[in-house]
BANUKOL-145363 format. One record per atom (N, C-alpha, C): x, y, z. Coordinates in steps of 0.1 Angstrom, whole numbers, plus 5000, padded with zeros to 4 digits. Example, Ala and Ser with C-alpha at 12.3 -4.5 7.8 and 13.67 -1.06 7.14 Angstrom:
BEGIN
513249435078512349555078513249675078512849785071513749895071512950005079
//
This chain:
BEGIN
514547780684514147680675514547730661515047670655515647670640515147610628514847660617514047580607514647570596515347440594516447400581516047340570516147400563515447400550516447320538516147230533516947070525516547110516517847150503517347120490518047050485517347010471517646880466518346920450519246860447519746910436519146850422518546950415517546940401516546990399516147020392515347100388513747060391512847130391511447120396510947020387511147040376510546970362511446830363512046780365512746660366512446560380512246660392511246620400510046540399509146660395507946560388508046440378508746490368508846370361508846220369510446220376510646100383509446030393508946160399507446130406506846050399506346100391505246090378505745950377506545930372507445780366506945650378507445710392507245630400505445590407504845720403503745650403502945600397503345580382502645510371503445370373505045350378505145220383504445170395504145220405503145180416502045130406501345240402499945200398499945060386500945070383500844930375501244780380501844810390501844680401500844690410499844790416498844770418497844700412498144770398497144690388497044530383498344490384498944340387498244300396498844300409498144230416496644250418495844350419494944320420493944240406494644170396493944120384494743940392495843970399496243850406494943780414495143870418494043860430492443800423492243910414490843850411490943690407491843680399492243520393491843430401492943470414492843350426491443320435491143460435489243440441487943370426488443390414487843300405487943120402489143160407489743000404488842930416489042990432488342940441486742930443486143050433484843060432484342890424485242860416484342780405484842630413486142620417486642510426485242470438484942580444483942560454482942550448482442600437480942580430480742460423482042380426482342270419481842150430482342180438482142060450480542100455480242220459479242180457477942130449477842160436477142050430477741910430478841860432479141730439478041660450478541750460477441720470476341720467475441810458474141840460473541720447474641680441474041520434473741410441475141400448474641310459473941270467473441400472472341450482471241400475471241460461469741410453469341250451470741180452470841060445470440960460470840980467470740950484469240980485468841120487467441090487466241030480466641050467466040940462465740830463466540760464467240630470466640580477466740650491465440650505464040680501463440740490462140780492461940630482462940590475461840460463462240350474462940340488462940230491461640230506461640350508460640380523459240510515458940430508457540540499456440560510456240450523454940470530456040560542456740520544457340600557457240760551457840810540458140900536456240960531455440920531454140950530453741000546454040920553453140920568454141110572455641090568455941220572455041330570455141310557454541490546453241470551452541380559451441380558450941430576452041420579452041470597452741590600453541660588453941760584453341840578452341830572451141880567450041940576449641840589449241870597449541940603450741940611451142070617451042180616451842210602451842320594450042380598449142320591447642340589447242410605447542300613447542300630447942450629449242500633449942580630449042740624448742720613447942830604446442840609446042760613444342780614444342820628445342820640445942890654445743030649445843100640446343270636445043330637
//
């Protein structure tokens, strides 16, 4: 077995440099995209934070709706839900 040894023509100090060069280019397209990245997970944060308070008006506006049109239905609930609950706790 034989062990062949590759050198490369230039000097040690010109080595590093080029290194050096290329990984402060990496690190700066790392740094790109991950500020890419954050953008697109912000944009989607507030897009979604968006629909749902959409929904969660409607929800409000809907249930309202139902409780000023069924006031005794929606009484007899909380009021048999109440019991349970009570049922429930005074069991312990």
């Amino acid at each position: 077995m034989t062990t062949e040894i590759i050198t490369i023509p230039g000097t040690t100090e010109s080595l590093k440099e080029t290194l050096s060069r290329d990984l402060k280019g990496i690190v700066g397209k790392a740094d790109h995209l991950l500020k890419d990245a954050g953008h697109s997970v912000a944009e989607e944060f507030s897009a979604t934070r968006h629909a749902i308070a959409e929904n969660a008006c409607a929800a409000s506006t809907a249930t309202d709706a139902y409780v000023r049109a069924n006031p005794w239905k929606i009484i007899g609930i909380a009021a048999a839900t109440g019991a349970f609950i009570g049922a429930l706790i005074s069991r312990r």
